[in-house]
C-alpha positions in Angstrom: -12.8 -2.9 -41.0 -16.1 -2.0 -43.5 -16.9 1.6 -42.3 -20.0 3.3 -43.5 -19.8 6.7 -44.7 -22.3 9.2 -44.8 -25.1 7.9 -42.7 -28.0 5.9 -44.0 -31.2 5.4 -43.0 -30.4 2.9 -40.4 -27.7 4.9 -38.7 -30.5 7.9 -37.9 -33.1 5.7 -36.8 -34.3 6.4 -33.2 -35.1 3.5 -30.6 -38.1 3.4 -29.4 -37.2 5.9 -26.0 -36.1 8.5 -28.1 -32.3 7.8 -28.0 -30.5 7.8 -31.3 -29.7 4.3 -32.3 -25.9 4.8 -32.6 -24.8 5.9 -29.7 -22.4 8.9 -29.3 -18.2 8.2 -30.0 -19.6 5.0 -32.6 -18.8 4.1 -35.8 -21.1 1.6 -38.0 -19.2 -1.6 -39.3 -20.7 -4.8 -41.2 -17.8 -6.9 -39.8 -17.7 -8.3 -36.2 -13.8 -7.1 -34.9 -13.1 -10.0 -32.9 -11.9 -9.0 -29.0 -10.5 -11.1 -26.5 -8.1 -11.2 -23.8 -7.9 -14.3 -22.9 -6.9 -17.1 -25.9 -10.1 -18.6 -27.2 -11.6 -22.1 -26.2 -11.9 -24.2 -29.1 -14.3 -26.6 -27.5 -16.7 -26.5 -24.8 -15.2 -28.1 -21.3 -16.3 -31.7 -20.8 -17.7 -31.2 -17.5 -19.2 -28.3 -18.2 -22.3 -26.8 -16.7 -24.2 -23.7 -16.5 -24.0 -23.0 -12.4 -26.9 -20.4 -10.8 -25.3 -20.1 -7.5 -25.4 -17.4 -4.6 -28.9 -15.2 -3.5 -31.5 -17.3 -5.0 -33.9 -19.3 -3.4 -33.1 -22.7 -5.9 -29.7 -22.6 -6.6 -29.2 -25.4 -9.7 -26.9 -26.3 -12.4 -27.7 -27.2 -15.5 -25.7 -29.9 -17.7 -25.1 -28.5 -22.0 -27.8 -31.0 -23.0 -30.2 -29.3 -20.2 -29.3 -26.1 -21.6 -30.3 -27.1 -25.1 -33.7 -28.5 -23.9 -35.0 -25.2 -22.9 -37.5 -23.0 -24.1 -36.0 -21.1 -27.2 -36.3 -17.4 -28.4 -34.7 -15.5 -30.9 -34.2 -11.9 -30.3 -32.4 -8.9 -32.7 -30.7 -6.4 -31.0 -27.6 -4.3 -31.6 -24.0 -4.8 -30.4 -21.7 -1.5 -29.3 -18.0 -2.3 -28.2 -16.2 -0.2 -25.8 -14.0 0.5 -28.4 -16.5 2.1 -30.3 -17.4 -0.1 -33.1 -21.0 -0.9 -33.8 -23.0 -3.4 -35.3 -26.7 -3.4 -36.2 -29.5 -6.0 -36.3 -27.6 -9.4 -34.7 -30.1 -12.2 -34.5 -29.3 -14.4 -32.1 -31.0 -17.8 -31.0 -30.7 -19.1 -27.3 -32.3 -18.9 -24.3 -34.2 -16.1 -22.6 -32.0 -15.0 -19.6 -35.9 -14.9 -17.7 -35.6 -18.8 -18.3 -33.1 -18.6 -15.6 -34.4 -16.4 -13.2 -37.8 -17.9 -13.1 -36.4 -21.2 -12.2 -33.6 -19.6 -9.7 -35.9 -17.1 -8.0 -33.2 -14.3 -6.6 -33.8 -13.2 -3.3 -34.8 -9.9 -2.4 -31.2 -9.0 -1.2 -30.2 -9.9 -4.6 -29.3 -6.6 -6.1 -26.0 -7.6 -8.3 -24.8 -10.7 -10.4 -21.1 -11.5 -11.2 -21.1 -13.3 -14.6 -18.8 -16.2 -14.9 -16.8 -17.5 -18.0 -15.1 -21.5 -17.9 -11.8 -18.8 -18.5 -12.0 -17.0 -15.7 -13.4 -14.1 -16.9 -15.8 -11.9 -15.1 -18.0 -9.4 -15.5 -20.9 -7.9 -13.4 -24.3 -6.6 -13.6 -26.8 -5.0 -12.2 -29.6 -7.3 -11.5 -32.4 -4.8 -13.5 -30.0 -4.9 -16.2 -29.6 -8.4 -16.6 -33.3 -9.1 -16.0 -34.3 -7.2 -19.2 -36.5 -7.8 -22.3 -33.5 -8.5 -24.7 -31.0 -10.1 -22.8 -30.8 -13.6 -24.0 -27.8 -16.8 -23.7 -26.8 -16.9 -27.2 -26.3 -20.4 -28.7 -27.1 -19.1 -32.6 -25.7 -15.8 -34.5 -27.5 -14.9 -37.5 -29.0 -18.5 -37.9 -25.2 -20.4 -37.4 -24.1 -21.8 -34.3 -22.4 -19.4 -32.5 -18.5 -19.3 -33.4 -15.6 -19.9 -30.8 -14.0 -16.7 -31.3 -17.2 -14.6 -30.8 -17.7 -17.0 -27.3 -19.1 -19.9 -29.1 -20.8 -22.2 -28.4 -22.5 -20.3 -25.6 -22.4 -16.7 -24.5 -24.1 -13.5 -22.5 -25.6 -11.1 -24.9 -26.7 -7.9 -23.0 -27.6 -5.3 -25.7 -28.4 -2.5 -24.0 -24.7 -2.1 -22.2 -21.1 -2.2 -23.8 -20.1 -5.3 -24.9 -18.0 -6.4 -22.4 -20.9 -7.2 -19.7 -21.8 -10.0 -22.5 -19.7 -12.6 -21.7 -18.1 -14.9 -23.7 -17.9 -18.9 -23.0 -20.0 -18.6 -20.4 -20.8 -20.8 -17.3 -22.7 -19.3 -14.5 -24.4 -16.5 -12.8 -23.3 -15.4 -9.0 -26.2 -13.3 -7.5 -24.9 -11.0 -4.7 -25.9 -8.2 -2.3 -23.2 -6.0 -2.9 -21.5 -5.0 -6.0 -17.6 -5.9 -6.8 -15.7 -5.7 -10.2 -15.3 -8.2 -12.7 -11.9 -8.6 -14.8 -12.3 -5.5 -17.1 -13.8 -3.3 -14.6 -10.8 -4.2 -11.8 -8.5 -2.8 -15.3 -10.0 0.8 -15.4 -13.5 -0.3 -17.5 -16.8 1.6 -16.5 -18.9 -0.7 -14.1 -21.7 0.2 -15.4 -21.1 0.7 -19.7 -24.3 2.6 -20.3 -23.0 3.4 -24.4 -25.4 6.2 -24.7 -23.4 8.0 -21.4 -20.4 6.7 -23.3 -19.6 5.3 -19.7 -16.3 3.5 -21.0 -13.5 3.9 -18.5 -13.4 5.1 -14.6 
């Protein structure tokens, strides 16, 4: 794993609320570490489809080729693993997680959303973190399509929280009233992952 060693420019920048951009515990590294406890898809499901179910006023599903046909954005943002790597300026291409909730229109009661991965996985959110300037569903990572081991072709990417909330292979969103743990967070993970609180375990 490339570690940087005494800190560059980049490392000291500060984002734009004043917070240091590497949060506190990190370390820098130009690699990706590749993290998964589940064994990695090598192909998206056949009948697979993007499923916006639960407290929203139009629930819908959207087929891979209705995916693709939305609007597009390309967002940069940083990645920080619970495990306290870090990994600057990620450009990713996809769609704009506001994409979604524009069409799906959450209901007021709609405070939480369980994210769902074709392997089962699950993580969940606060809704005002998922609804959030930077959050996007990555198809692209640094112009490529996305690869299967990093959740390719089709994952969460939620910047501002530990990278476990981004989840790979993904397939749906569950809007909800009331909280409840997804598969890391039921093992001992923070349910929130804030890395700047260095919220990492319970």
């Amino acid at each position: 794993m490339q570690l940087f060693g005494r800190k560059s420019r980049t490392q000291i920048e500060k984002l734009p609320d004043g917070q240091d951009r590497l949060p506190p515990g990190q370390y820098l590294t130009a690699k990706w570490p590749v993290l998964s406890y589940e064994r990695t898809p090598q192909k998206l499901p056949a009948n697979w489809k993007l499923k916006i179910k639960g407290l929203v006023e139009y629930p819908f599903e959207l087929t891979w080729e209705e995916l693709l046909a939305l609007p597009r954005t390309t967002i940069t943002s940083d990645i920080h693993c619970v495990t306290t790597w870090s990994r600057y300026d990620n450009t990713w291409e996809g769609v704009h997680i506001r994409e979604i909730l524009q069409r799906a229109k959450p209901l007021p009661g709609a405070k939480f959303v369980m994210v769902h991965s074709w392997t089962d996985y699950t993580t969940n959110l606060p809704l005002v973190d998922l609804d959030d300037d930077d959050v996007i569903i990555a198809i692209k990572h640094d112009g490529k399509e996305l690869e299967a081991e990093h959740g390719g072709p089709v994952r969460l990417v939620v910047p501002r929280l530990y990278f476990y909330k981004s989840a790979k292979w993904l397939d749906g969103f569950e809007f909800m009233e009331q909280d409840r743990p997804g598969f890391w967070e039921q093992r001992g993970y923070h349910n929130h992952a804030d890395p700047w609180q260095e919220e990492r375990y319970w």
